[in-house]
VOTIRO-710615 format. One record per residue (C-alpha): residue number from 1; y, z, x; residue in one letter. Coordinates in steps of 0.05 Angstrom, whole numbers, plus 5000, padded with zeros to 4 digits. Layout:
{nr->NUM; v->Y; w->Z; u->X; rest->A}
...
END
This chain:
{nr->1; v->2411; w->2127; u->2186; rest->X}
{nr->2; v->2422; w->2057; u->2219; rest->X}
{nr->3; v->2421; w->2054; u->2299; rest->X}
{nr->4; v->2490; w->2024; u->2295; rest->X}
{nr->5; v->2520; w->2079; u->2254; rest->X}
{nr->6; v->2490; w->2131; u->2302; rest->X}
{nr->7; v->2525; w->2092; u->2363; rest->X}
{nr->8; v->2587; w->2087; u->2334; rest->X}
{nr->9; v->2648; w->2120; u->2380; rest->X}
{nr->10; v->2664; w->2181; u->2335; rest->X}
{nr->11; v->2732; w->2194; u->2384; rest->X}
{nr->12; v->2793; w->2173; u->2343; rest->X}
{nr->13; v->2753; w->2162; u->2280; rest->X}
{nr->14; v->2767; w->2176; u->2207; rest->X}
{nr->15; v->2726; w->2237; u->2189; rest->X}
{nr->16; v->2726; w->2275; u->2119; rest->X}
{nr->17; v->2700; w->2344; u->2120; rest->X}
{nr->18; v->2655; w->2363; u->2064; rest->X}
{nr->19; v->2680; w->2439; u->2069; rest->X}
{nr->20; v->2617; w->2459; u->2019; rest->X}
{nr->21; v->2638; w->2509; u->1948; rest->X}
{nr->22; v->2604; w->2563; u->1990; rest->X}
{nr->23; v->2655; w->2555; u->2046; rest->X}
{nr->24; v->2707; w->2547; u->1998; rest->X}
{nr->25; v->2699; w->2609; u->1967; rest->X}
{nr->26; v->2673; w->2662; u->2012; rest->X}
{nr->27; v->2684; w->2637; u->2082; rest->X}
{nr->28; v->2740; w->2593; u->2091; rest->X}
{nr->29; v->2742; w->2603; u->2166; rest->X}
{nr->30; v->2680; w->2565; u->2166; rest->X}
{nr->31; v->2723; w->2504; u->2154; rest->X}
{nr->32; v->2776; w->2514; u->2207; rest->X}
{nr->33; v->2722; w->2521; u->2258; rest->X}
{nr->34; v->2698; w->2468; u->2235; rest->X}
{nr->35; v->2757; w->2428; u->2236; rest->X}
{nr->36; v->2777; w->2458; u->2307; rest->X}
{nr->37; v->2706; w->2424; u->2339; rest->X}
{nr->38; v->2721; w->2361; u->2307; rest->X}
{nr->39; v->2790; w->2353; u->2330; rest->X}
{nr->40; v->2765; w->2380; u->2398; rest->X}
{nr->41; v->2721; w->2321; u->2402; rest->X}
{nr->42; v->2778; w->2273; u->2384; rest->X}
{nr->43; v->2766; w->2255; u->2320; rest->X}
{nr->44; v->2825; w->2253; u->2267; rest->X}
{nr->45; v->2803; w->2298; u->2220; rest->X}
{nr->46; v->2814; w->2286; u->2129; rest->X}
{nr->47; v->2804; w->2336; u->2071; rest->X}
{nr->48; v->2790; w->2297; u->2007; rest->X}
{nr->49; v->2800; w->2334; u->1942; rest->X}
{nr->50; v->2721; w->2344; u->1938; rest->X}
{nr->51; v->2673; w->2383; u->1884; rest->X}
{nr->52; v->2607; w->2407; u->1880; rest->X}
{nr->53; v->2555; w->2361; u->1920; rest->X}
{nr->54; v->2505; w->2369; u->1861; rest->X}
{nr->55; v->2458; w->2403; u->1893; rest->X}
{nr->56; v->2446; w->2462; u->1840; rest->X}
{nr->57; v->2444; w->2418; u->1793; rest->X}
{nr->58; v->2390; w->2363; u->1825; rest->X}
{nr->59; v->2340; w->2424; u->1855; rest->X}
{nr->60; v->2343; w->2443; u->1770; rest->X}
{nr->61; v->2326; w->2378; u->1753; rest->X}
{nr->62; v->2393; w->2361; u->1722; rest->X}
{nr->63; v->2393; w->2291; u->1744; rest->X}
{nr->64; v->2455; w->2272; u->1702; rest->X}
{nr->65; v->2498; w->2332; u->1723; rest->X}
{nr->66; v->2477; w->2315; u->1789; rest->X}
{nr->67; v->2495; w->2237; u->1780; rest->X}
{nr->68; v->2570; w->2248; u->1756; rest->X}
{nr->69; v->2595; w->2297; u->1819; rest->X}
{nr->70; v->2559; w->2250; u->1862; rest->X}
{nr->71; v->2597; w->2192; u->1832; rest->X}
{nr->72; v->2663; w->2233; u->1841; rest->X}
{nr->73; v->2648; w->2247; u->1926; rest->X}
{nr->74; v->2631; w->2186; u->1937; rest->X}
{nr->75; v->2696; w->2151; u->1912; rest->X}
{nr->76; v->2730; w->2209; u->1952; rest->X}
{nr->77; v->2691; w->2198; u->2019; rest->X}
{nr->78; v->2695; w->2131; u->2022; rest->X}
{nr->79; v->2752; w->2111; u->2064; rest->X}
{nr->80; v->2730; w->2149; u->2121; rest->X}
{nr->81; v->2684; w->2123; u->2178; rest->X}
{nr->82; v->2635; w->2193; u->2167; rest->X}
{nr->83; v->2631; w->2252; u->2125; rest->X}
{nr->84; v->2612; w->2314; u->2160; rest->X}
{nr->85; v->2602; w->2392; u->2137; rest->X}
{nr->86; v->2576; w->2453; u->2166; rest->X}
{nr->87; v->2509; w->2462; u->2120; rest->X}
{nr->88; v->2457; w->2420; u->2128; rest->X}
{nr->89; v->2445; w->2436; u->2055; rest->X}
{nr->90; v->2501; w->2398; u->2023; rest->X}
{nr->91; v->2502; w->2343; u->2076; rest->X}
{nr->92; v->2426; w->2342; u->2063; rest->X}
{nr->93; v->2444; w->2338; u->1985; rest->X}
{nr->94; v->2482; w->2271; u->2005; rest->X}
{nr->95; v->2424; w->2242; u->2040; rest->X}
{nr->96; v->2385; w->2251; u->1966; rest->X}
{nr->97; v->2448; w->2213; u->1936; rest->X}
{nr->98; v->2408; w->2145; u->1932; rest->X}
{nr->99; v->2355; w->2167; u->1892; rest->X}
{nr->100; v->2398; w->2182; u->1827; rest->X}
{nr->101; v->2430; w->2112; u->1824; rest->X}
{nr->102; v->2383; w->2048; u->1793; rest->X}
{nr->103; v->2356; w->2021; u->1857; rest->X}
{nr->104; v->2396; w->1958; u->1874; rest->X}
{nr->105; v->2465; w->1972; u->1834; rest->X}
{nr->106; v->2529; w->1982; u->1849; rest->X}
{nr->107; v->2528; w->2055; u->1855; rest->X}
{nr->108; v->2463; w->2065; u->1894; rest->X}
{nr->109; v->2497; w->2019; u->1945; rest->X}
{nr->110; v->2555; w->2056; u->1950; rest->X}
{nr->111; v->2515; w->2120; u->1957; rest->X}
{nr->112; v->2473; w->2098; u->2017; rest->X}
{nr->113; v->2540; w->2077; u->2039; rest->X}
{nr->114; v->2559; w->2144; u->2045; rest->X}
{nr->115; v->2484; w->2181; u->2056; rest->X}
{nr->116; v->2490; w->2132; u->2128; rest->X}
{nr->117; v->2551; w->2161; u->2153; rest->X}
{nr->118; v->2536; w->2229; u->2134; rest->X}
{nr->119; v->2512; w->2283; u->2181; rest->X}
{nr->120; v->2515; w->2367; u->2193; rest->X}
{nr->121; v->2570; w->2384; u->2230; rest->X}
{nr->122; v->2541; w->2404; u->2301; rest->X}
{nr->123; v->2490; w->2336; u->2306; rest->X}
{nr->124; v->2546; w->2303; u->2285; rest->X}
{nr->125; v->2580; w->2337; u->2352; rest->X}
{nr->126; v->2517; w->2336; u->2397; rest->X}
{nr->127; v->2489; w->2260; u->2375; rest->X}
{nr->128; v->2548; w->2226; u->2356; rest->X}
{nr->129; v->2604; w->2253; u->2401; rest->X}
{nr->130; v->2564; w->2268; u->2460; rest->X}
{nr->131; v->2592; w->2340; u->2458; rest->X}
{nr->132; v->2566; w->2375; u->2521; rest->X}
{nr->133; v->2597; w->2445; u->2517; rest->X}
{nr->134; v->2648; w->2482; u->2486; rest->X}
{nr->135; v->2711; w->2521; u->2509; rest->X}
{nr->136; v->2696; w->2590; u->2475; rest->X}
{nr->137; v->2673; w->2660; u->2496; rest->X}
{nr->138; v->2635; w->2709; u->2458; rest->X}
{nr->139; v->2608; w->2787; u->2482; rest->X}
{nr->140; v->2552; w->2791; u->2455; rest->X}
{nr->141; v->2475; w->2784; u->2444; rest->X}
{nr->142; v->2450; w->2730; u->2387; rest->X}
{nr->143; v->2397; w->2702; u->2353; rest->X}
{nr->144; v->2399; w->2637; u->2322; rest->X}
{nr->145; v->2363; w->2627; u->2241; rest->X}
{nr->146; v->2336; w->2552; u->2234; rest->X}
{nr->147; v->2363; w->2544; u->2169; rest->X}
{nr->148; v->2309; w->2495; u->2125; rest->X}
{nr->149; v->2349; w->2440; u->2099; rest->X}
{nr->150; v->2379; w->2426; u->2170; rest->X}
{nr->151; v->2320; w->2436; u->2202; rest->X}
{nr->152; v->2270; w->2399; u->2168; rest->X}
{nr->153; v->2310; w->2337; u->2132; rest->X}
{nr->154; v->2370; w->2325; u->2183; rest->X}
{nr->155; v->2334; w->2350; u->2251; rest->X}
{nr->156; v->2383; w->2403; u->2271; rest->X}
{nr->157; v->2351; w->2444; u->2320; rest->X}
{nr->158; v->2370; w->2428; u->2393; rest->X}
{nr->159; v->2443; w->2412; u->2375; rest->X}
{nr->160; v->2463; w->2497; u->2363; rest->X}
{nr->161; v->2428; w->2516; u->2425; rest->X}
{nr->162; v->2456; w->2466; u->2472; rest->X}
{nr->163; v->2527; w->2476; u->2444; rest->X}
{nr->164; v->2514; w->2554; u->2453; rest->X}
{nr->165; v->2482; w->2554; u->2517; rest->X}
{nr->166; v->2565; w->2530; u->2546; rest->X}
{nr->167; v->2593; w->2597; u->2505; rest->X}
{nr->168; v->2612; w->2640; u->2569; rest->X}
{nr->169; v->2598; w->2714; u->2550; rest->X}
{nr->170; v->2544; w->2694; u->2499; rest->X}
{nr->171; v->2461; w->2713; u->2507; rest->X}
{nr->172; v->2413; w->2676; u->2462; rest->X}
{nr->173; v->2359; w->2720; u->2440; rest->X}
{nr->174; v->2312; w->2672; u->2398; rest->X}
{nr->175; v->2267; w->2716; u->2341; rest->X}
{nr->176; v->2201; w->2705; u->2322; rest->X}
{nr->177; v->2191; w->2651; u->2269; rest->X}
{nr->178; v->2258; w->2627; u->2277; rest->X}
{nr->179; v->2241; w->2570; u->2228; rest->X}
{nr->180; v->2216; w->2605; u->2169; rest->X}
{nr->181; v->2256; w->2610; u->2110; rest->X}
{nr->182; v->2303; w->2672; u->2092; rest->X}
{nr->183; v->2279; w->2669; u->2014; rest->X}
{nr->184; v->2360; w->2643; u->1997; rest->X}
{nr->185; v->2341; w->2566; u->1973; rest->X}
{nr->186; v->2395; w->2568; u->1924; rest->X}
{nr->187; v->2365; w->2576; u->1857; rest->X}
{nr->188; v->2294; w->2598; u->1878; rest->X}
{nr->189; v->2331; w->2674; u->1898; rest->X}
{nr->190; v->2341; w->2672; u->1829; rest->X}
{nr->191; v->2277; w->2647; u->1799; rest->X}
{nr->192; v->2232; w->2697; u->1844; rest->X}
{nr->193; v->2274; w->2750; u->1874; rest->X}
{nr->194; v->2212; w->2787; u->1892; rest->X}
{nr->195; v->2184; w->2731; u->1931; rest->X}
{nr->196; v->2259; w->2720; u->1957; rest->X}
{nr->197; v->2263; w->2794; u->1971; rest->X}
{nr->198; v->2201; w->2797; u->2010; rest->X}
{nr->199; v->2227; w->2737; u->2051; rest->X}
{nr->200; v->2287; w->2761; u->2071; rest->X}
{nr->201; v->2262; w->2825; u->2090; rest->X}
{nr->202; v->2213; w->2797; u->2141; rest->X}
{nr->203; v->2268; w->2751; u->2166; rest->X}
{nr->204; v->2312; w->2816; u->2189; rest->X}
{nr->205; v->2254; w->2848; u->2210; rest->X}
{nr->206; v->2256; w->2783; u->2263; rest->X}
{nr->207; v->2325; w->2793; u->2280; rest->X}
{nr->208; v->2322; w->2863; u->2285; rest->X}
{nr->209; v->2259; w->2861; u->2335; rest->X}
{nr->210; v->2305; w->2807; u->2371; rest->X}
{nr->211; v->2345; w->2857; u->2406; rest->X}
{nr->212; v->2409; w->2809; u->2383; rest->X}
{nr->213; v->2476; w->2845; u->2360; rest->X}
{nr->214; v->2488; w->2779; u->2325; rest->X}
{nr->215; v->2453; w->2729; u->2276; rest->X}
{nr->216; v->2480; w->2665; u->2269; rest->X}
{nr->217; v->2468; w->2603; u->2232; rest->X}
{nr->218; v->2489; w->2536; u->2205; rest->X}
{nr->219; v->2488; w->2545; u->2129; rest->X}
{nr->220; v->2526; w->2598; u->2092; rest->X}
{nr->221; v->2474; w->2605; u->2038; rest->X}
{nr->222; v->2432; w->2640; u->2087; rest->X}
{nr->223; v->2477; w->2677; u->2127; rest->X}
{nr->224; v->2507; w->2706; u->2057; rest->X}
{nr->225; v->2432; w->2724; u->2037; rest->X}
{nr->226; v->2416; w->2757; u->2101; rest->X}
{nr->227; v->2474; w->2792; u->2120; rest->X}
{nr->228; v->2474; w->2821; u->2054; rest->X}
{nr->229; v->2397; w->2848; u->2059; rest->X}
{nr->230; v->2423; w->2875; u->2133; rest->X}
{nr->231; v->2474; w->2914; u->2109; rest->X}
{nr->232; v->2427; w->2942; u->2048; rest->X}
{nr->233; v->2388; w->2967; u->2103; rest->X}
{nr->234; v->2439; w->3005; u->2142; rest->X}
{nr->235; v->2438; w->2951; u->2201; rest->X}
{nr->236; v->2497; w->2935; u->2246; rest->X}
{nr->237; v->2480; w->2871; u->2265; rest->X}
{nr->238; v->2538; w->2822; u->2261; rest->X}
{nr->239; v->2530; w->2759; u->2221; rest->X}
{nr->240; v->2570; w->2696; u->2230; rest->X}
{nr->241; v->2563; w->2617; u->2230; rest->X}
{nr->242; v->2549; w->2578; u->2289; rest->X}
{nr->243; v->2611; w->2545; u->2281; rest->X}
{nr->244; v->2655; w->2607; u->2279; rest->X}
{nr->245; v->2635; w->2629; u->2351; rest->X}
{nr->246; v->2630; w->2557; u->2380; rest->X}
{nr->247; v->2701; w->2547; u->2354; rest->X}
{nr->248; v->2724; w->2609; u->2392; rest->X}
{nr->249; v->2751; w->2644; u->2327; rest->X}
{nr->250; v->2705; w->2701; u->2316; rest->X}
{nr->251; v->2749; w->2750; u->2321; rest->X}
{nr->252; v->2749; w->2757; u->2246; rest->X}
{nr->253; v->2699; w->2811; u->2210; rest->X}
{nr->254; v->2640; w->2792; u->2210; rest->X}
{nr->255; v->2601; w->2773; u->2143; rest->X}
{nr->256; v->2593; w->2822; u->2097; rest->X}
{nr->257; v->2640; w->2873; u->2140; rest->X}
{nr->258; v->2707; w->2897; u->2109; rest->X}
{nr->259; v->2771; w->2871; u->2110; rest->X}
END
């Protein structure tokens, strides 16, 4: 990520949402919250016609899979000063982008084209925008998950807090080992679901010991994987993303609640 890039005015600029299949599918909100911040922080906000980042296919060691959806984001992001989604997963996924193209051609320079300009949706708020605070209430207690991809490879860790800590209404509770994984990680859930099992489990122990009536987060992937071993386990701790309560449209059930 170039200093110029970070620097850049983000107010009135061209910025694509990468709304994420997970989104897509299960939590649509997600993306209108999303949308909401952006626009809130004056930036003119796009929608390409977008796949799968290639993620599932890259952590499997499908390189080629990988290659061809990267190919197809990239010609749909380009035209837009940044790309930004709420999952430091799949905006972590576009970082990797580079390393599936021959060093030097025409594709790997078009995907650290796009890998620069890319960023999780509340550093792109907080270190970009200058975002100070939000105009949104929420009643309640919470505890914030550090979700691993946006923690460890794009840095997102102050950025929820400081956003939260303007929510009039809202507590922050923080757990014990905030950082450590749920057990989600996409395919690895699959490949050892007793390991992944155990994880999760001591991950809602955290949250439970918290004293929060809420756990929120910035990737979907682990708020679908926790809130569905919380509900196995009788809790009724509400489970929503970051972005939902900063947007000030949490009035929808929670995940995992009914209808």
């Amino acid at each position: 990520m170039t200093e110029s890039t970070k620097r850049a005015p983000a107010a009135g600029r061209r910025v694509a949402l990468l709304a994420t299949c997970l989104v897509d599918l299960f939590r649509p909100t997600v993306a209108f919250a999303a949308v909401k911040l952006l626009e809130d922080a004056g930036c003119h906000v796009e929608v390409p016609v977008q796949t799968c980042c290639g993620q599932p296919a890259f952590n499997s060691g499908d390189r080629a899979d990988a290659r061809a959806l990267a190919e197809q984001l990239i010609a749909a992001f380009e035209g837009c000063d940044y790309v930004v989604g709420p999952s430091g997963s799949c905006i972590g996924m576009l970082r990797h982008y580079p390393e599936l193209f021959e060093a030097g051609s025409a594709w790997q320079v078009r995907a650290a084209a796009l890998a620069d300009k890319s960023y999780e949706l509340l550093a792109f708020l907080v270190d970009v925008c200058g975002v100070e605070q939000v105009d949104a209430h929420y009643a309640g207690c919470v505890t914030y998950h550090d979700s691993c991809s946006g923690l460890r490879e794009l840095g997102v860790k102050a950025q929820p807090r400081k956003l939260l800590a303007s929510v009039s209404g809202l507590q922050l509770k923080e757990m014990e080992e905030a950082e450590i994984c749920c057990g989600f990680g996409g395919t690895f859930c699959i490949k050892y679901p007793e390991i992944s099992n155990r994880m999760v489990s001591d991950k809602c122990a955290s949250i439970v010991a918290s004293g929060a009536d809420t756990l929120l987060a910035g990737d979907l992937g682990c708020l679908l994987n926790i809130a569905g071993k919380l509900k196995r386990e009788g809790s009724t701790i509400r489970v929503r993303h970051v972005a939902e309560v900063l947007a000030g449209v949490a009035d929808e059930p929670a995940i995992g609640d009914g209808e």
